[in-house]
N, C-alpha and C positions, 0 to 999 in steps of 0.2 A: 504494500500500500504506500503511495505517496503522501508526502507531506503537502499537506492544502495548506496554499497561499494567499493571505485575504479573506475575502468572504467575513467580512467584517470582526469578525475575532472566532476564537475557539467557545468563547463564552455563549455565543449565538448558536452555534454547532451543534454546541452540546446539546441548549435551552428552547431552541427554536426562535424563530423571528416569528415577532407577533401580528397578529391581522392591524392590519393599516385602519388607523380612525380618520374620520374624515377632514378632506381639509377647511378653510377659511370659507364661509360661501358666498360672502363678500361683507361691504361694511358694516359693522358692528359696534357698539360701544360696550364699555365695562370699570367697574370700581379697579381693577387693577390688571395690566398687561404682563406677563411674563413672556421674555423671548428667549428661545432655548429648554428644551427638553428631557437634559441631562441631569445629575443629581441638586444641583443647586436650585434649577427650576421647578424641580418637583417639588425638594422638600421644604423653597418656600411658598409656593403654595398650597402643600400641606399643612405647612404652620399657621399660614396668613385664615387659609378659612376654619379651622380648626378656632383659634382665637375670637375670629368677626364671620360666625358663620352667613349673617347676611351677606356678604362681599361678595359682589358679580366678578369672579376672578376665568380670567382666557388666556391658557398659554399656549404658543407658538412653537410648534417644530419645524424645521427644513425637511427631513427626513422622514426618523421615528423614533419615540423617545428610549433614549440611549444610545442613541446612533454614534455618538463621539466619543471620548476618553471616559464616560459613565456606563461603556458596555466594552469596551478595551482592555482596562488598567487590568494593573497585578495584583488587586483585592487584598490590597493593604489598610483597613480599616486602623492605623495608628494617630499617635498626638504630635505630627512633627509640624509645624506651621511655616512658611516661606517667612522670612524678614523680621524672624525676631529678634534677633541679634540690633538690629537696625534702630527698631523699635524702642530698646533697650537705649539707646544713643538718644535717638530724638525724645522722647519719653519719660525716660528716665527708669532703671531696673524693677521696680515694684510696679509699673505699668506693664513693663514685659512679663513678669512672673504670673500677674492678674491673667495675661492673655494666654500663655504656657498653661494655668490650671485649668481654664478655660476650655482650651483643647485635650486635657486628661479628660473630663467630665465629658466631653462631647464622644468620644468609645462608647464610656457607657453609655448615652442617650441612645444613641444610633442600637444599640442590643435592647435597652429596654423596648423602643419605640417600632424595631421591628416586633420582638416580641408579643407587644399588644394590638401589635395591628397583624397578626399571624402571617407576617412574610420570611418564609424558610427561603433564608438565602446560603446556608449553610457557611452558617459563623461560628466559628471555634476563636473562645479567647484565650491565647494559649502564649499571649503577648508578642515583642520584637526583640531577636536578636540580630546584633550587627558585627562583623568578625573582621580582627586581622589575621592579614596576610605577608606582610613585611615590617621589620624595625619599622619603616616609616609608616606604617598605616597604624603601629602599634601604641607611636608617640602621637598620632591624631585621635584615633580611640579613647586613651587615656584622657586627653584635653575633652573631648566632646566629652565622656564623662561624668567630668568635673563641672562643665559648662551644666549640664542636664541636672544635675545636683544644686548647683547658686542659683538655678531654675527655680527649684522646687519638689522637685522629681523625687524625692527621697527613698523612693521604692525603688527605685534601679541598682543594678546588681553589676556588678564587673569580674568577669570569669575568667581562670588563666586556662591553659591549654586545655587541660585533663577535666575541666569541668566543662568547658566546651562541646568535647567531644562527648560529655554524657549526654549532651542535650543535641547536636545534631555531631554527627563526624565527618566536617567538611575537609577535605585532605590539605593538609599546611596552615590551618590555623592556627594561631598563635594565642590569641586571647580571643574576648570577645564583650559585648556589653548587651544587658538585657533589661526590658523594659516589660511590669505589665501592664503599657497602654498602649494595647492594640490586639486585632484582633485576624482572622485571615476570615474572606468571604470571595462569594459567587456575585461578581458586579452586576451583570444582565439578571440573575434573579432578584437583585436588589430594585434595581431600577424599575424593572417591571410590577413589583410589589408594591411600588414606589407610589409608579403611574393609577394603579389601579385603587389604591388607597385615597389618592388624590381624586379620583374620578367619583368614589363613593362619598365622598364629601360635599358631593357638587361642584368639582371644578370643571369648565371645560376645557378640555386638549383638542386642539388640532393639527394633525400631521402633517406631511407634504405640502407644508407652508412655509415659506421660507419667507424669510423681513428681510428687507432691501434697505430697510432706512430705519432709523431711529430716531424723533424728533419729538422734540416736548405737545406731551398727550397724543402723540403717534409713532402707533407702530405699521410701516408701509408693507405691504405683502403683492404681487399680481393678483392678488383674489380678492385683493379688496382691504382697506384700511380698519383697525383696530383703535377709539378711539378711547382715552382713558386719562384719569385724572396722575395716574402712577404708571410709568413702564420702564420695567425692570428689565434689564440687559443682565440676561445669563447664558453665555455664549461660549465663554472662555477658550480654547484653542480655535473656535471658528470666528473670535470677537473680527479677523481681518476680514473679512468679509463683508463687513456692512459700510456702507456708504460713506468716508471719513475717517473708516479707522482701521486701514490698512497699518499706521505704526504705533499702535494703541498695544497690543501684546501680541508679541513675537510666537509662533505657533511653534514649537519645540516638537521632533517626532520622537517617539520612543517606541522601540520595538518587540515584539515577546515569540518564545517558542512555550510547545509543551509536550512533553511524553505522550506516549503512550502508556497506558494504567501500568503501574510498577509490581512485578510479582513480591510477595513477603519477602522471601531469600534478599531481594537486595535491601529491603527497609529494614533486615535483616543487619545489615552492613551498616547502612547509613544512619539507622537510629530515626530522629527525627517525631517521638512519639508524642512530643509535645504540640506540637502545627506551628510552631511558631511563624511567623514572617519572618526572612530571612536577607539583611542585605549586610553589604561591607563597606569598609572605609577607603574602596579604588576611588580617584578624582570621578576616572569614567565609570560610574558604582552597579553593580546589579542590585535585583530585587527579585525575591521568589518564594513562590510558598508550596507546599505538599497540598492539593487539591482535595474533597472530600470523598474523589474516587481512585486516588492516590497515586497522579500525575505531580510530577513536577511542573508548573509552571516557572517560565524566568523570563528577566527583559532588559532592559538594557539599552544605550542611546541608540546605536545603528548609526544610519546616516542621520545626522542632527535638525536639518533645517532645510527645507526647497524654497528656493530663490523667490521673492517676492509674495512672500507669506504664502505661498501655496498650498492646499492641503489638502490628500490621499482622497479618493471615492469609497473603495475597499476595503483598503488596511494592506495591498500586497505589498511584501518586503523582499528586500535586494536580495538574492542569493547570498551578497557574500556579508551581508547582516544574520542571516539564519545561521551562516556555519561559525560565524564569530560568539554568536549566543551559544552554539552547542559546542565550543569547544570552553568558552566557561562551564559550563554544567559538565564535562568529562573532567576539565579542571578541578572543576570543586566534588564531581562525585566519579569517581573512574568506572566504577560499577556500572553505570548508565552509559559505559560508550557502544555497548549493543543494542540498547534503545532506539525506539522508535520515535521520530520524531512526527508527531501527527497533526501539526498546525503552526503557522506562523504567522503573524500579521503587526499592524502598525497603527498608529492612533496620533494626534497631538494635542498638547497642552498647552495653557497660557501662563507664557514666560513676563511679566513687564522688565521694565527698565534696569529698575533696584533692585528687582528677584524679591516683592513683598506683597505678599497676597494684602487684597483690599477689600473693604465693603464700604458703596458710598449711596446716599442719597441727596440729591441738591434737592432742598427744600422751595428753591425760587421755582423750578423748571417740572419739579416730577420726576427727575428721570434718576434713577440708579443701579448701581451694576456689581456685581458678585464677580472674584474670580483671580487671575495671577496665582493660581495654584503651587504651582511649579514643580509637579507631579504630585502633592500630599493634598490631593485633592477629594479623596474616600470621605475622609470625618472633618478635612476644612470647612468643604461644602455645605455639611449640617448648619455646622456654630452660624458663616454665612445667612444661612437661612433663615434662623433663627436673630440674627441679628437685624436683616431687613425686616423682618416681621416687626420687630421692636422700634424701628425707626421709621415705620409707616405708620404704626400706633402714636407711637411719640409727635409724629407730622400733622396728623389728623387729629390728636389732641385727646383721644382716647388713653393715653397714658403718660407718664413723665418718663426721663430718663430712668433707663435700668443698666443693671451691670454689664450687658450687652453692650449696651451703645456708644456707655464711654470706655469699651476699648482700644487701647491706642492704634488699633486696622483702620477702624471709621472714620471715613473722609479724607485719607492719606492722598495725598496728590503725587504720580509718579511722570517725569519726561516721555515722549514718545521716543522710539527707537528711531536711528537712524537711514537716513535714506537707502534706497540700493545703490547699487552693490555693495555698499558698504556693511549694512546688515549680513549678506551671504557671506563677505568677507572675513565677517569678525568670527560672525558664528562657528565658523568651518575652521577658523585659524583658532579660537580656545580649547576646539574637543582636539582639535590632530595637537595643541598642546597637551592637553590632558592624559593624551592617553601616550603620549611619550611620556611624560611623566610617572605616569603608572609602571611603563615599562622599565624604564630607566630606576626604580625606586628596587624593582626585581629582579636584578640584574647585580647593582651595586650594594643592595640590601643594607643603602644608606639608612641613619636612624632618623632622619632630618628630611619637611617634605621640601623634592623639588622645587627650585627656584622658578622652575617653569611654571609649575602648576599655583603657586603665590602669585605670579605675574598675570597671570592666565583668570584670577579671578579678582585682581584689581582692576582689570582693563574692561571683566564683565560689568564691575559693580555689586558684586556677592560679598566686599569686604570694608 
């Protein structure tokens, strides 16, 4: 059997692609517009009618809901947020810490709230491990940490070799650090569960509607305008797309493989009883988890960026992206070099400028937007959600400020990226840094990381 390429993920494969809802059938109005159909747009309009269940709420797909990195990713439901570090600077450290427990607690919501709303998306909380691989990834490990600790984090655990390997036996780890917030799941059954909890609520969804424009109290579509006192732009790696914001966030692609079902003899070998999520301290990092029907999933950059925010139909990936991901996974599991690889495909995310996820709403205009992920977008997206809920409350005068709102995400203002080619330039020239740097880290098994890869995320803006 071949490896299928594309076909929008393995998650679809598995789960099925769901009947198509109708589209836009032309102009309409509503208390609030949602555009985009991935987790963010779901679950706030999950929360929104849920809270104001009178609210005429209508959200927007191009597609189908999950079409994009909410039916992709590598079902990492953990607490790591883009731009806290950042945050911490402009802010001040008790504001970031605020935002850090923020996203510990948003794990749990995301389990309780499937839970009560019966969506088996098959979630094991079985939390994150992150592993070294070389002196130098071993002196970044130990800092992240420590970092995760001044956090707040005080449950995380740092593990030396031998306690590693009780928990997964990835061959040449060194250490590793573990977290219990997070958890491993099924994206596409998430989302789905998602949509259809949203729909029992009274939201409406429509499919195979794509927005052209976004303008205060309009959302523009070919089938007809959407006309609304609130519209929310939740689009995130498709945000270039629309009409003006082509350098609004950079569509980052990431790429994933996955086994075929693992017989015991090797789970056997590799341990892994816990499910943890699994990723490491490379600059070019993986991320992977042991599936529910005991596939490895992994993923990984691939080729980073298509020229002029472009982005995939499919999800198919380069040849020499798939055998790059499977020779990590023979790397980290040699057991598995007889495996079958039974899927591959590709997604993107939205990167901004400063690498800090945001949540805004302008109070003059209507209009605001969720998103800047920068791949930890599983349990972002909730808090998100939950966050515009709170600040559409807050706008309409239904409630006051809550813990939500003044987090220091809300209403962050970030630069647009730069023109082309200089955007393809940059982007292409940090990861072929990056991953020289990795290289060169395992080679010299220097203890110190690369000057390249320090240079490489000053010029992004990550530092």
């Amino acid at each position: 059997m071949n490896t299928v390429n594309g076909g929008i993920s393995f998650w679809y494969a598995q789960d099925g692609t769901p009947l198509p809802r109708e589209p836009l059938p032309g102009d309409t109005t509503a208390d609030v517009c949602i555009v985009g159909g991935g987790y963010t747009g779901l679950w706030t309009a999950y929360y929104l009618k849920k809270a104001v269940p009178f609210l005429n709420i209508t959200l927007l797909e191009a597609k189908f809901c999950g079409y994009g990195a909410s039916g992709r990713n590598g079902g990492w439901l953990y607490n790591g947020i883009a731009g806290r570090d950042r945050y911490a600077r402009l802010h001040g450290h008790d504001a970031a810490v605020r935002l850090q427990q923020a996203m510990n607690d948003t794990v749990d919501e995301v389990i309780r709230t499937t839970g009560e709303e019966n969506i088996d998306a098959d979630i094991h909380h079985g939390g994150v491990l992150e592993i070294a691989h070389t002196p130098a990834q071993l002196a970044r490990l130990k800092a992240f940490h420590s970092v995760e600790i001044a956090f707040g984090e005080k449950d995380r655990v740092l593990f030396g070799a031998r306690e590693t390997a009780e928990r997964i036996r990835v061959t040449g780890a060194i250490a590793s650090t573990w977290t219990p917030h997070g958890a491993r799941l099924h994206p596409v059954k998430l989302v789905k569960g998602l949509a259809a909890a949203a729909e029992a609520l009274g939201v409406t969804i429509h499919e195979s509607t794509p927005v052209t424009e976004i303008k205060p109290k309009h959302a523009v579509t070919p089938y007809g305008t959407v006309r609304a006192p609130y519209i929310l732009r939740c689009t995130e790696g498709f945000t270039a797309s629309l009409k003006g914001r082509r350098r609004t966030w950079l569509p980052m692609n990431s790429s994933m493989i996955v086994t075929e079902p693992l017989p015991p003899s090797t789970w056997d070998t590799i341990g892994w009883d816990g499910r943890e999520t699994l990723g490491d301290m490379a600059h070019a990092y993986m991320y992977a988890q042991r599936t529910a029907d005991n596939r490895i999933a992994l993923g990984g950059r691939g080729i980073p960026y298509r020229y002029g925010s472009r982005t995939d139909n499919d999800g198919r990936t380069q040849p020499a992206t798939v055998e790059s991901l499977r020779d990590i996974l023979v790397r980290f599991f040699p057991t598995t070099a007889g495996a079958r690889i039974d899927h591959a495909w590709s997604g993107v995310l939205g990167v901004p400028r400063d690498w800090c996820a945001t949540v805004t709403l302008d109070r003059a205009t209507g209009l605001g937007w969720a998103g800047g992920y920068v791949g930890s977008g599983v349990a972002t997206a909730n808090l998100a959600a939950r966050t515009l809920r709170d600040l559409i409350q807050q706008d309409s005068g239904q409630s006051g400020p809550t813990d939500l709102t003044t987090l220091p995400w809300v209403n962050h203002k970030v630069r647009t990226w730069e023109p082309e080619p200089l955007r393809w330039l940059g982007v292409h020239s940090l990861y072929a840094a990056y991953r020289k740097a990795d290289h060169r880290e395992s080679t010299t098994h220097t203890p110190t990381t690369s000057r390249l890869a320090t240079l490489a995320d000053k010029i992004a803006g990550r530092r």
